[in-house]
PyMOL Python script that loads the backbone (N, CA, C, O; Angstrom):
from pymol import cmd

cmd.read_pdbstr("""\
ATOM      1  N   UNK A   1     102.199 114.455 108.783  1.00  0.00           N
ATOM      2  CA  UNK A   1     101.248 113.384 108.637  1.00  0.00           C
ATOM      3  C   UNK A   1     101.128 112.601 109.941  1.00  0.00           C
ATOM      4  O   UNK A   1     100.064 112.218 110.428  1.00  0.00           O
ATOM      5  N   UNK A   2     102.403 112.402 110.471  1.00  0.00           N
ATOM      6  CA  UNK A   2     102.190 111.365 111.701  1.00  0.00           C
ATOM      7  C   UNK A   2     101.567 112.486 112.836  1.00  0.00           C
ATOM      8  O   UNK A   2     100.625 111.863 113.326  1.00  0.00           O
ATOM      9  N   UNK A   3     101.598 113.307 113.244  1.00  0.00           N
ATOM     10  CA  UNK A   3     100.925 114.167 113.804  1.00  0.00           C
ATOM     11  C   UNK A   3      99.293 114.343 113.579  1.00  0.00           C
ATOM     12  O   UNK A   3      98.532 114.674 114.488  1.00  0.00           O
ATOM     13  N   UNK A   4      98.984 114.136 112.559  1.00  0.00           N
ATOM     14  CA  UNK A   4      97.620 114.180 111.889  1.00  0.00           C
ATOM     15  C   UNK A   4      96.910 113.100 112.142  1.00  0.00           C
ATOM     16  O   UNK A   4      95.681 113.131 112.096  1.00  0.00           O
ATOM     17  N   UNK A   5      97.626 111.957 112.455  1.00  0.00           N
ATOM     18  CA  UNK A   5      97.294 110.416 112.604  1.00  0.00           C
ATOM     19  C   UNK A   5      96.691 110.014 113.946  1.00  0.00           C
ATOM     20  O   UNK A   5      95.949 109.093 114.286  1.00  0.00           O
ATOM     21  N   UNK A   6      97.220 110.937 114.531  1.00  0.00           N
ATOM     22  CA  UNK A   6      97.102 110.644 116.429  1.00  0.00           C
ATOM     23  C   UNK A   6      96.389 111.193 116.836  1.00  0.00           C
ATOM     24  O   UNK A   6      96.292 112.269 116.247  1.00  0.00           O
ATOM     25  N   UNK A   7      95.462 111.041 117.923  1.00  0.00           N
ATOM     26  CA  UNK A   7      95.056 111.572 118.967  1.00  0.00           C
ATOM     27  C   UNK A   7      95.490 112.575 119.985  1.00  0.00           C
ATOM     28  O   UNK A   7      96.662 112.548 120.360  1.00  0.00           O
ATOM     29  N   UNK A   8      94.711 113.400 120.438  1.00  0.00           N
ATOM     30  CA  UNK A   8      95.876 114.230 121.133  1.00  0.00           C
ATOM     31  C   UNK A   8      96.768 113.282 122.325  1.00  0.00           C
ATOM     32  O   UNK A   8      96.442 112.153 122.693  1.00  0.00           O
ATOM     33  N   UNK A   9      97.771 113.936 122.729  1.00  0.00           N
ATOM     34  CA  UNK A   9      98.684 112.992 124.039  1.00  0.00           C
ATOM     35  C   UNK A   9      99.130 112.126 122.857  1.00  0.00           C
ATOM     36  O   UNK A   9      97.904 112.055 122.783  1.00  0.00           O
ATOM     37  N   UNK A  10      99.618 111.428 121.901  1.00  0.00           N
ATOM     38  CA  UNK A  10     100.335 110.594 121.047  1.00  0.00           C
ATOM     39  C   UNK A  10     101.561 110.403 121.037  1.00  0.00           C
ATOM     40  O   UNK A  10     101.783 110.994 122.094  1.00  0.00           O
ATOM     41  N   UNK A  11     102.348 110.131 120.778  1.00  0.00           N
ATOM     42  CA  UNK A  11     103.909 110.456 120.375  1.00  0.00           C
ATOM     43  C   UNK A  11     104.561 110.395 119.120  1.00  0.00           C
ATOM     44  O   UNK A  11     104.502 109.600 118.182  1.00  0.00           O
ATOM     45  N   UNK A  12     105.023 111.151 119.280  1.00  0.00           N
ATOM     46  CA  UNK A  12     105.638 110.959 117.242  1.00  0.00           C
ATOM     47  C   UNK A  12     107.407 110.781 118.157  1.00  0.00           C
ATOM     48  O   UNK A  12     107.942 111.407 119.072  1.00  0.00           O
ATOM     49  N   UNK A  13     107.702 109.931 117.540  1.00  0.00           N
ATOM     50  CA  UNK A  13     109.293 109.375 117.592  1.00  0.00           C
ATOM     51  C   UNK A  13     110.086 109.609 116.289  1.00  0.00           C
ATOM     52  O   UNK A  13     109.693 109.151 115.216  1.00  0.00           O
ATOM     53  N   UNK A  14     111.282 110.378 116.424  1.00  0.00           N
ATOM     54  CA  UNK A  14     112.173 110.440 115.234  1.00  0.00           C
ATOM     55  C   UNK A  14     113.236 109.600 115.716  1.00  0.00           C
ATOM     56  O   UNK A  14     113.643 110.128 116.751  1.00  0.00           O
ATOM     57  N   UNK A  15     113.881 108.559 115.477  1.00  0.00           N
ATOM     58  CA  UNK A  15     115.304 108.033 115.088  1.00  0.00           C
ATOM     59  C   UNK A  15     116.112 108.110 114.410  1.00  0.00           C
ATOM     60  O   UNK A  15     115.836 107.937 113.223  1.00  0.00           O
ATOM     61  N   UNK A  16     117.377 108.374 114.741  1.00  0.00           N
ATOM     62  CA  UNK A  16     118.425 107.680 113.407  1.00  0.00           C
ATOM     63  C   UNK A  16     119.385 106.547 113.633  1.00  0.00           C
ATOM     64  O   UNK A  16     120.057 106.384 114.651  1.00  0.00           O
ATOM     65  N   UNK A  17     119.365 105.515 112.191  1.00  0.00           N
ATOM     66  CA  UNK A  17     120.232 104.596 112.953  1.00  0.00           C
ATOM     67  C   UNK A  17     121.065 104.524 111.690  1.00  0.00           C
ATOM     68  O   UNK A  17     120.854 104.887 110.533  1.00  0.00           O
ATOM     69  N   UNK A  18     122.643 103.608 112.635  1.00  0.00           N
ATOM     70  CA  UNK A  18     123.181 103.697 111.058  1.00  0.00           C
ATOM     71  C   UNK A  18     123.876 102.099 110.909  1.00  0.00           C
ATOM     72  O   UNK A  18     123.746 101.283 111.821  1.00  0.00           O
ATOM     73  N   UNK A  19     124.604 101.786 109.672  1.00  0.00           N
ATOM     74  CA  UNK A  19     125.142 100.435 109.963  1.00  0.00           C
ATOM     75  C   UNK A  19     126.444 101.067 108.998  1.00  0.00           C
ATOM     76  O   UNK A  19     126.572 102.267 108.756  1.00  0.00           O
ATOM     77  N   UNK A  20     127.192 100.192 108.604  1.00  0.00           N
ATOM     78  CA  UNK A  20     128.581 100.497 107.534  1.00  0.00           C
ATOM     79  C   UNK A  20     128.248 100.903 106.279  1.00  0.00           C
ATOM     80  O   UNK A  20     129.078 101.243 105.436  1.00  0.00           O
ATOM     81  N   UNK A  21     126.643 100.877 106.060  1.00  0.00           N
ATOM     82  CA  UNK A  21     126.442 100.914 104.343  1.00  0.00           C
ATOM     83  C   UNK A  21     125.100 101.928 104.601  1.00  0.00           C
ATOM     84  O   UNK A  21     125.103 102.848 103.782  1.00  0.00           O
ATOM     85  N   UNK A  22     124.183 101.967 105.358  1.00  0.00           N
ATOM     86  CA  UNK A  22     123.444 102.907 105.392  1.00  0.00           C
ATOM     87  C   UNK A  22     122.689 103.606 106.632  1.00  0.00           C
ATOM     88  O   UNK A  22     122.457 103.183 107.764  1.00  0.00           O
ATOM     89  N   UNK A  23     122.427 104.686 106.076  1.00  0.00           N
ATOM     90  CA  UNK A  23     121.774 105.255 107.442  1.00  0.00           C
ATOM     91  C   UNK A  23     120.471 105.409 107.320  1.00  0.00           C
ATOM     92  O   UNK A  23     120.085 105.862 106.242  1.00  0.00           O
ATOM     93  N   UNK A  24     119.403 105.067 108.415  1.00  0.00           N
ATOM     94  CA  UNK A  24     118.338 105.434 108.334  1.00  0.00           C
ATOM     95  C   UNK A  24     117.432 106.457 108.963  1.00  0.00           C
ATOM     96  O   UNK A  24     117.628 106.675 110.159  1.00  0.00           O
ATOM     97  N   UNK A  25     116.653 106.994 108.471  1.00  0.00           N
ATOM     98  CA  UNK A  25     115.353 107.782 109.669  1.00  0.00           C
ATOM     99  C   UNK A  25     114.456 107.338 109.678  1.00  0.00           C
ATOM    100  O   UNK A  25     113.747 107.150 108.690  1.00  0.00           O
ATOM    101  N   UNK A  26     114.195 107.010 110.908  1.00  0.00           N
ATOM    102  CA  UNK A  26     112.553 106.398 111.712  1.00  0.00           C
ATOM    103  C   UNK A  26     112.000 107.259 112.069  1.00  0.00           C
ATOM    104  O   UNK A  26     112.400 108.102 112.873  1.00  0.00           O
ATOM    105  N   UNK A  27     110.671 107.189 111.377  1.00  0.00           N
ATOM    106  CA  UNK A  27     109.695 107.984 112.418  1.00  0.00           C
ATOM    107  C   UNK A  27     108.410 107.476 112.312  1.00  0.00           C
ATOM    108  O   UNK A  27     107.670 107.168 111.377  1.00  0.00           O
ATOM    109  N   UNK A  28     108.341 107.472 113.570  1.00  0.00           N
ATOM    110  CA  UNK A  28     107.110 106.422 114.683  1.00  0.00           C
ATOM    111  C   UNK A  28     105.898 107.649 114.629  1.00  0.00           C
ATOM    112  O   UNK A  28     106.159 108.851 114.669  1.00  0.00           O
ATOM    113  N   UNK A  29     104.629 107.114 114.536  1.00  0.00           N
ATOM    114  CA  UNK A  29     103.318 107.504 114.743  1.00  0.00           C
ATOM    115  C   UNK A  29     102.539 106.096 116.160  1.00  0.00           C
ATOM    116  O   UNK A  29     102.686 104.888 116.347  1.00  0.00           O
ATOM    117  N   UNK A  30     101.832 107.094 116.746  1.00  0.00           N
ATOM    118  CA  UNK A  30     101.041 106.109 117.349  1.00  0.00           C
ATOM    119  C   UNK A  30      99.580 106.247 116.807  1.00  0.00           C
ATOM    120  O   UNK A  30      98.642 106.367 117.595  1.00  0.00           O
ATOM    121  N   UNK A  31      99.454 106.235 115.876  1.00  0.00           N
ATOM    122  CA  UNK A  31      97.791 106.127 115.093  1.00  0.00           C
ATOM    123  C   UNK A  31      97.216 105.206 114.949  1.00  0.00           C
ATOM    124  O   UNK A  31      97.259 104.289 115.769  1.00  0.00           O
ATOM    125  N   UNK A  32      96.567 105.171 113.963  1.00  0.00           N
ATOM    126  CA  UNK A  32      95.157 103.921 114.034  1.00  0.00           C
ATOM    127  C   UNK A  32      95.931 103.067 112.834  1.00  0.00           C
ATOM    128  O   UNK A  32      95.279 102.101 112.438  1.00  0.00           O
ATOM    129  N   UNK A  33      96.811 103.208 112.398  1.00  0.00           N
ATOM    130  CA  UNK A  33      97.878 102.565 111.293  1.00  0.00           C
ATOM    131  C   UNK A  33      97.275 103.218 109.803  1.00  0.00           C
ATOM    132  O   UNK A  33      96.541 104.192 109.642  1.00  0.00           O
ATOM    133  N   UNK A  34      97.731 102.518 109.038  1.00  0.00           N
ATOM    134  CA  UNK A  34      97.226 103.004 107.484  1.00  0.00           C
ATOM    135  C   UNK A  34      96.606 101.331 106.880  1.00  0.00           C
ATOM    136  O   UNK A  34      97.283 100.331 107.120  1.00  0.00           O
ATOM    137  N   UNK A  35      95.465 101.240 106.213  1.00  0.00           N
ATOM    138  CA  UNK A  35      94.969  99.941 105.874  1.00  0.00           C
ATOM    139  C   UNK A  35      96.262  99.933 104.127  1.00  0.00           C
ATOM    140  O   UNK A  35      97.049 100.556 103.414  1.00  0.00           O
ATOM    141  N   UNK A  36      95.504  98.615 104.413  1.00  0.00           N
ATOM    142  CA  UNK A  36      96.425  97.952 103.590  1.00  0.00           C
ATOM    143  C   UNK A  36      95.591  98.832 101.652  1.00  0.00           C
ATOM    144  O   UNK A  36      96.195  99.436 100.765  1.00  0.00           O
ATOM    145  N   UNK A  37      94.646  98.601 101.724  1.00  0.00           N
ATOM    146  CA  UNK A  37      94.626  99.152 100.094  1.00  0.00           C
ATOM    147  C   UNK A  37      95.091 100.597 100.281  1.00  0.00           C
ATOM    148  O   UNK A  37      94.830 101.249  99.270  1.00  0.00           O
ATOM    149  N   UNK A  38      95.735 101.368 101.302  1.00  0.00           N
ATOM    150  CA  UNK A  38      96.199 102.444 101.017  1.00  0.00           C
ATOM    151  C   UNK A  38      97.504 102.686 100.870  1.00  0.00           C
ATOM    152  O   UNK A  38      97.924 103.714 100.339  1.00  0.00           O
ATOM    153  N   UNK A  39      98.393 101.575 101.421  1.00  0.00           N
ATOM    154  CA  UNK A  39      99.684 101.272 101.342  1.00  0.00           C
ATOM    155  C   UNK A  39     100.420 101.707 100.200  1.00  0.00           C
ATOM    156  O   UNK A  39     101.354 102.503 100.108  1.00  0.00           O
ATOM    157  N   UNK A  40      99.743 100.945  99.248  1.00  0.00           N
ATOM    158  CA  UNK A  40     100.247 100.976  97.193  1.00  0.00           C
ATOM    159  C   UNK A  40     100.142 102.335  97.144  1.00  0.00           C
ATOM    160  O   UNK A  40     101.183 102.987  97.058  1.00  0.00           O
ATOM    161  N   UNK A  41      99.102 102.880  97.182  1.00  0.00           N
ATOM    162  CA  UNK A  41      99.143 104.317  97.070  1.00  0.00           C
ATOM    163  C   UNK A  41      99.880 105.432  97.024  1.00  0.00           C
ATOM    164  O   UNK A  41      99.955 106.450  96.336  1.00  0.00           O
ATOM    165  N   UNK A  42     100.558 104.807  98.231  1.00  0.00           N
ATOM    166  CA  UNK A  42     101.365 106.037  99.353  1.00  0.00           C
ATOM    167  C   UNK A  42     102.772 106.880  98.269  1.00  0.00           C
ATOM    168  O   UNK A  42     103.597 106.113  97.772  1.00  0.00           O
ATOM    169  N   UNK A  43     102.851 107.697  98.124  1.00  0.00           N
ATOM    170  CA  UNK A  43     103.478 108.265  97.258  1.00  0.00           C
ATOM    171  C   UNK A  43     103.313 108.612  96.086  1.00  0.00           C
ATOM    172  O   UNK A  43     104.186 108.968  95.295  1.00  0.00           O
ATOM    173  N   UNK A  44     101.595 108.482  95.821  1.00  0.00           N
ATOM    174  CA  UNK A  44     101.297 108.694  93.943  1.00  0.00           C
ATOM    175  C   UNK A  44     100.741 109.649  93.848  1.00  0.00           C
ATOM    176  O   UNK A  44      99.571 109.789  94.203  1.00  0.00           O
ATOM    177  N   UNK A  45     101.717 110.864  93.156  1.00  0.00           N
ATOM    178  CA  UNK A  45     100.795 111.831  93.256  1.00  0.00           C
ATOM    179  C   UNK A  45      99.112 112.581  93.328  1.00  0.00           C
ATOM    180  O   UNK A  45      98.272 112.011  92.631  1.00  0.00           O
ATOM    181  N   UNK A  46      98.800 113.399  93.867  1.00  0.00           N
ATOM    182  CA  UNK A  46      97.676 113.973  94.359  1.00  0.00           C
ATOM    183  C   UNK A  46      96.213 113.011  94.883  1.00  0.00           C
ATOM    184  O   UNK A  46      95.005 113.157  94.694  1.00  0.00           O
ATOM    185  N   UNK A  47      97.375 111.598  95.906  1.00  0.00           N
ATOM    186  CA  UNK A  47      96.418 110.588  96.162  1.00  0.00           C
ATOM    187  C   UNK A  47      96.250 111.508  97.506  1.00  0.00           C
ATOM    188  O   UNK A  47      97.013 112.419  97.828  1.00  0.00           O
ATOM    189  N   UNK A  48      95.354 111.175  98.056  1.00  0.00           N
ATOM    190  CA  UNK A  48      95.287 112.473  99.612  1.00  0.00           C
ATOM    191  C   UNK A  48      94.122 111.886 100.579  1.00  0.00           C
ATOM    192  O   UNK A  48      92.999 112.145 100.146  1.00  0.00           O
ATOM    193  N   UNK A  49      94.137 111.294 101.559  1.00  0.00           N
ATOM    194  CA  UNK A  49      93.024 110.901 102.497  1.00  0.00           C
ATOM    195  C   UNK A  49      92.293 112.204 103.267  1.00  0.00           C
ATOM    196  O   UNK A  49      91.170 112.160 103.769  1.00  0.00           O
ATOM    197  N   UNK A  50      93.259 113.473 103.246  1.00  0.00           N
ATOM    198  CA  UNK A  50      92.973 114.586 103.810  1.00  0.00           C
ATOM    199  C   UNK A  50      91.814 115.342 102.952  1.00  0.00           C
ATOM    200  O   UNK A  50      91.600 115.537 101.755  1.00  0.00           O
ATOM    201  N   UNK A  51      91.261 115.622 104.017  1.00  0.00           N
ATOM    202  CA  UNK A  51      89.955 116.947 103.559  1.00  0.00           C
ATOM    203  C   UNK A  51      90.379 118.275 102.687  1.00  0.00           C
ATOM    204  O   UNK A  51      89.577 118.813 101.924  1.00  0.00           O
ATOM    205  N   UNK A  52      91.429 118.647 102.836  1.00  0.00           N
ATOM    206  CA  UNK A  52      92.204 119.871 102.390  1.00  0.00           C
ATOM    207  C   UNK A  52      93.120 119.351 102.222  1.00  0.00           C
ATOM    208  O   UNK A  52      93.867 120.279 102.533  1.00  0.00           O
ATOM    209  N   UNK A  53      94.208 118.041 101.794  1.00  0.00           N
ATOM    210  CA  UNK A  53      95.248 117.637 101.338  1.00  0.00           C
ATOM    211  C   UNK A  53      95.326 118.003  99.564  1.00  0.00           C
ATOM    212  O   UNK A  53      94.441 118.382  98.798  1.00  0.00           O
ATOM    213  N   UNK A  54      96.629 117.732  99.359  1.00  0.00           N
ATOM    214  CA  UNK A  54      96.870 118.205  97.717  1.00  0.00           C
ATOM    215  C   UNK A  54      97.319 116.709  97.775  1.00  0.00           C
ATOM    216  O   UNK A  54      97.583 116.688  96.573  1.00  0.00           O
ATOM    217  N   UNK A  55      97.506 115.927  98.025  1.00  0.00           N
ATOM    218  CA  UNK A  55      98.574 114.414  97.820  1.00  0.00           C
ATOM    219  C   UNK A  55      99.639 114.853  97.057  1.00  0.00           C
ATOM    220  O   UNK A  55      99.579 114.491  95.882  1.00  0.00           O
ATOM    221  N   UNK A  56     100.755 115.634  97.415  1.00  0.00           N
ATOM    222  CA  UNK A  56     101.981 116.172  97.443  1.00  0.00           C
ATOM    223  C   UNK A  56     102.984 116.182  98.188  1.00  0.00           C
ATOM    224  O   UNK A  56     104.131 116.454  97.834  1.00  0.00           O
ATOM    225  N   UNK A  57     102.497 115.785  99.644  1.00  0.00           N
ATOM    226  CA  UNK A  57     103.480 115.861 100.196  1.00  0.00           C
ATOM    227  C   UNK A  57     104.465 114.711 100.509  1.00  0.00           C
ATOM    228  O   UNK A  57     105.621 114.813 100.919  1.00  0.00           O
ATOM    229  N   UNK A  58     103.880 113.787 100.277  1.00  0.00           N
ATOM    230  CA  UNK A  58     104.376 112.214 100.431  1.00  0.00           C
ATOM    231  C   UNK A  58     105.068 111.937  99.107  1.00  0.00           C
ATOM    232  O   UNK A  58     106.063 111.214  99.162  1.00  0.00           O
ATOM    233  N   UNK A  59     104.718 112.366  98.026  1.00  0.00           N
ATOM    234  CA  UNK A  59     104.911 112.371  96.580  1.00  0.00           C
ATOM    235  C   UNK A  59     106.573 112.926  96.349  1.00  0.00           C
ATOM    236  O   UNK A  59     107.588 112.425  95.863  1.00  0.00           O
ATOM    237  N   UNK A  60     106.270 114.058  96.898  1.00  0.00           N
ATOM    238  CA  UNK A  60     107.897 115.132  97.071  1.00  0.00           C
ATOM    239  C   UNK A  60     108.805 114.141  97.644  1.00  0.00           C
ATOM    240  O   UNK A  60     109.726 113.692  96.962  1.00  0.00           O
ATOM    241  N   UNK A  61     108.646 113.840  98.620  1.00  0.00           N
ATOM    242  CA  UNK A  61     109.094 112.758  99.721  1.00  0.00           C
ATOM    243  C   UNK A  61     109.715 111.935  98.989  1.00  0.00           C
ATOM    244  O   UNK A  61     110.886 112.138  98.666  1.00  0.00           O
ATOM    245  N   UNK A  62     109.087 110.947  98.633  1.00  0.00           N
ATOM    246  CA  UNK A  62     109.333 109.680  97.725  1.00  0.00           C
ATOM    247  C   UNK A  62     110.360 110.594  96.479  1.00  0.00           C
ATOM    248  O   UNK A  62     111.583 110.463  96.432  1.00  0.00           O
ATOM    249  N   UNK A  63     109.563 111.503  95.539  1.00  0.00           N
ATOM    250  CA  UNK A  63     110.924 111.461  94.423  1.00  0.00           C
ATOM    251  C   UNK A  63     112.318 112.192  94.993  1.00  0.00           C
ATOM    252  O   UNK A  63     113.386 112.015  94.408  1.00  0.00           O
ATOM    253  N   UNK A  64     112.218 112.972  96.106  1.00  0.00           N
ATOM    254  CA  UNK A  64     113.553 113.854  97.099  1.00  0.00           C
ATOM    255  C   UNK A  64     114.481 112.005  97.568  1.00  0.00           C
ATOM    256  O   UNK A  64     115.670 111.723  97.417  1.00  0.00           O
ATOM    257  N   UNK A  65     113.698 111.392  97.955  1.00  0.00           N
ATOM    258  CA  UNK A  65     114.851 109.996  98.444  1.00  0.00           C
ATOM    259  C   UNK A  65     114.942 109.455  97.197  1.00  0.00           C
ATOM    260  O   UNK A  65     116.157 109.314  97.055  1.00  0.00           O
ATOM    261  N   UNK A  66     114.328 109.006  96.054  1.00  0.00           N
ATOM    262  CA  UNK A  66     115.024 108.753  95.107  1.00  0.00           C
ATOM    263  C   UNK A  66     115.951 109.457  94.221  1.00  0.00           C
ATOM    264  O   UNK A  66     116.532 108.922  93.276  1.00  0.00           O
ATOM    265  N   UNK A  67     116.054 110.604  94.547  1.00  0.00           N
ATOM    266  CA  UNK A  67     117.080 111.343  93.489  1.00  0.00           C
ATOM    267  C   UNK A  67     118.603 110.975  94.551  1.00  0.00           C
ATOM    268  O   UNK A  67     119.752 111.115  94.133  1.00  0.00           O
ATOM    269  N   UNK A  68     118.354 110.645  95.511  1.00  0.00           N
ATOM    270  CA  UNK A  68     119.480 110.346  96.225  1.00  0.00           C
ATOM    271  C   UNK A  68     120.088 109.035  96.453  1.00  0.00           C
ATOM    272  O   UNK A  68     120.942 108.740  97.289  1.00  0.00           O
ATOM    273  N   UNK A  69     119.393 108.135  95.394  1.00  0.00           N
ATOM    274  CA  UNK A  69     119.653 106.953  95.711  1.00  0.00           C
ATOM    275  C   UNK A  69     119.115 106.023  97.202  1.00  0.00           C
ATOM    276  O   UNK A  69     119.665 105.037  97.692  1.00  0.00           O
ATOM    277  N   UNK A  70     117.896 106.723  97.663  1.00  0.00           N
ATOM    278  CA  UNK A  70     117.604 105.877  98.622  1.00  0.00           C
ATOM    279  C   UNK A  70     116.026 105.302  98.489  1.00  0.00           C
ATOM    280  O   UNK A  70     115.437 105.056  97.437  1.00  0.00           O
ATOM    281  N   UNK A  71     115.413 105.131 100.124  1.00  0.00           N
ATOM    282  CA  UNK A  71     114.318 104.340  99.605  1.00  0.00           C
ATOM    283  C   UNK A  71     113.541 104.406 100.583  1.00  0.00           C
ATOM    284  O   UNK A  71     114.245 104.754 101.530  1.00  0.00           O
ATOM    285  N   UNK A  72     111.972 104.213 101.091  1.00  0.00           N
ATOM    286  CA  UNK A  72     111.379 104.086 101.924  1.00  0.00           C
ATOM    287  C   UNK A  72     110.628 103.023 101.807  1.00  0.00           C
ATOM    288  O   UNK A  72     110.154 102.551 100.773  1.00  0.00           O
ATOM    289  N   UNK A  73     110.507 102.579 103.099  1.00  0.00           N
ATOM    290  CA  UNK A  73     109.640 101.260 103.766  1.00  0.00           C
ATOM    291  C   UNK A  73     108.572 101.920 104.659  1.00  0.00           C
ATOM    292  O   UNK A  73     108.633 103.057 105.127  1.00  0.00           O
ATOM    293  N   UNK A  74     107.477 100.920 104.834  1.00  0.00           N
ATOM    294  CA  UNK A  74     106.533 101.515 105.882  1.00  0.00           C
ATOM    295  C   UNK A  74     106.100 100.075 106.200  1.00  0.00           C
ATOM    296  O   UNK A  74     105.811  99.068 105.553  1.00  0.00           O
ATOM    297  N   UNK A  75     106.200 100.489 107.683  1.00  0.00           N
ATOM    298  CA  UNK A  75     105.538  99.278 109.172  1.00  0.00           C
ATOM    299  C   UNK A  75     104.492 100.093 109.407  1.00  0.00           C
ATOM    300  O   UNK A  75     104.513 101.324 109.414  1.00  0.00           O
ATOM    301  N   UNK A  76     103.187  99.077 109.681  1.00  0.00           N
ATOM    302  CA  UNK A  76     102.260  99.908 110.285  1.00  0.00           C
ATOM    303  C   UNK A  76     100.814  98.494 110.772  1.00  0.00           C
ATOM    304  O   UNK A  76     100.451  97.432 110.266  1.00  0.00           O
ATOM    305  N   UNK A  77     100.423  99.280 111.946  1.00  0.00           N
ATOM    306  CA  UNK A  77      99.517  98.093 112.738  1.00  0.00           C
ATOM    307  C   UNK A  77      98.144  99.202 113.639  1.00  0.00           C
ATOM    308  O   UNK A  77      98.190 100.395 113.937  1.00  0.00           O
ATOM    309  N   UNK A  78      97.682  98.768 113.728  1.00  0.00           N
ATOM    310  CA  UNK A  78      96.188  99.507 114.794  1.00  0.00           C
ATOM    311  C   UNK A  78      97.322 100.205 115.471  1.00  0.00           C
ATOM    312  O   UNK A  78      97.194 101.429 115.430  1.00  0.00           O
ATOM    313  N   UNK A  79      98.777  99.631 116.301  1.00  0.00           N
ATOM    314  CA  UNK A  79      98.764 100.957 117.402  1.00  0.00           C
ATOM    315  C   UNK A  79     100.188 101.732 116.688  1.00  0.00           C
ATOM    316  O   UNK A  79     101.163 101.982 117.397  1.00  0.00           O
ATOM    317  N   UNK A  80     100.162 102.074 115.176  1.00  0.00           N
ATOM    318  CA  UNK A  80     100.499 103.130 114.342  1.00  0.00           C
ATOM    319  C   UNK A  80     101.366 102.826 113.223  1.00  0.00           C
ATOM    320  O   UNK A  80     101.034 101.937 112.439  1.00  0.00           O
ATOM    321  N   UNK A  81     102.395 103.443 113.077  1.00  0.00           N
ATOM    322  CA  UNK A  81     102.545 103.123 111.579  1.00  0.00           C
ATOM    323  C   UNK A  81     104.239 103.931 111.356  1.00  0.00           C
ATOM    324  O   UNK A  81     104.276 105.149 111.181  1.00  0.00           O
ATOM    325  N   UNK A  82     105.333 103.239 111.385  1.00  0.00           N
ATOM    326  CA  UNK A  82     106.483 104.127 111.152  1.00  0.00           C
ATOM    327  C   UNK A  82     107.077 103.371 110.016  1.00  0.00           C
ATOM    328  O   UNK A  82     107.190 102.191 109.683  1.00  0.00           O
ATOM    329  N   UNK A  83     107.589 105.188 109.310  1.00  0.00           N
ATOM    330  CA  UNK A  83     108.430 105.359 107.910  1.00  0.00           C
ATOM    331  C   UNK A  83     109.897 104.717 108.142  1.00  0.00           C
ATOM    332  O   UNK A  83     110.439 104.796 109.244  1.00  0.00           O
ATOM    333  N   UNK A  84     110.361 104.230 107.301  1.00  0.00           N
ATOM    334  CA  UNK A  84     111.793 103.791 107.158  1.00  0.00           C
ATOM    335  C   UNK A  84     112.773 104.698 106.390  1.00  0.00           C
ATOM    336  O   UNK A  84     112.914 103.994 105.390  1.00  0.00           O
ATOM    337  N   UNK A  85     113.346 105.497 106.229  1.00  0.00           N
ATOM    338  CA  UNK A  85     113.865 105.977 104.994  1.00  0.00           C
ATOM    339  C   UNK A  85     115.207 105.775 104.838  1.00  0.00           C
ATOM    340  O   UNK A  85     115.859 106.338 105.717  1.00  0.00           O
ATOM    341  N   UNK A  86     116.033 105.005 103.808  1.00  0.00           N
ATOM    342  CA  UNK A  86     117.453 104.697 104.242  1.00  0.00           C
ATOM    343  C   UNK A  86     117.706 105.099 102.967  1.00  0.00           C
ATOM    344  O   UNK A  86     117.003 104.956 101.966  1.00  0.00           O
ATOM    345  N   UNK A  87     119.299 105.872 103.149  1.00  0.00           N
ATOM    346  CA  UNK A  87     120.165 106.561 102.492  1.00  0.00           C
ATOM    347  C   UNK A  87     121.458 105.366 102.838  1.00  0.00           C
ATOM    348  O   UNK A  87     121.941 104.985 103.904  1.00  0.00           O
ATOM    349  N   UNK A  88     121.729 105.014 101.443  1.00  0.00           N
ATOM    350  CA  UNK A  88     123.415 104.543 101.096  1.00  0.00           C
ATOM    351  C   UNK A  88     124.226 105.289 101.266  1.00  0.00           C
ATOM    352  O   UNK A  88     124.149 106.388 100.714  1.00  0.00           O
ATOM    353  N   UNK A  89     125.681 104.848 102.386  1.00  0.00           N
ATOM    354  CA  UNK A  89     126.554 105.567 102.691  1.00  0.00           C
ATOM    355  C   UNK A  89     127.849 105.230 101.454  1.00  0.00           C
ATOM    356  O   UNK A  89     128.324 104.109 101.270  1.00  0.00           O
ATOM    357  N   UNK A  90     128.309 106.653 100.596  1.00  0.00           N
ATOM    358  CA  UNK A  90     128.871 106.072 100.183  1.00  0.00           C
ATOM    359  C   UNK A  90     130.307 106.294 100.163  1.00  0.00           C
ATOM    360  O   UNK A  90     131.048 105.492  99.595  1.00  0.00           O
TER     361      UNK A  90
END
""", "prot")
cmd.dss("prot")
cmd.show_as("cartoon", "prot")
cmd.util.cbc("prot")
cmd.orient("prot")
């Protein structure tokens, strides 16, 4: 998706960070961001902004970190839009 978001020349950034209780993965888009009535959306199945999307893949996403006890956040502005996903260390 964050690949899909950008322009060519873009950067997609993966991070990991961790603290005593959880670890997270970042990953940075430099896109045009995601508007806000699409936000709620994001994870309900076969919702899809794509021309040829199934709205599945974000969906998988979301119930794969909850079967693990974790969770995703999303930041996002005109110059792009990065996922949060944090897993409890236990």
């Amino acid at each position: 998706m964050g690949f899909e978001a950008m322009s060519s020349g873009g950067e997609l950034r993966i991070r990991t960070l961790s603290t005593n209780s959880e670890v997270t993965l970042a990953i940075s888009d430099e896109g045009n961001g995601i508007e806000q009535c699409m936000l709620e959306k994001l994870g309900t199945p076969f919702f899809t902004t794509k021309e040829q999307g199934t709205g599945l893949g974000l969906a998988v996403c979301y119930s794969i970190v909850s079967r693990h006890n974790g969770r995703i956040s999303v930041e996002t502005s005109p110059a792009g839009t990065t996922f949060y996903v944090y897993f409890i260390i236990e």
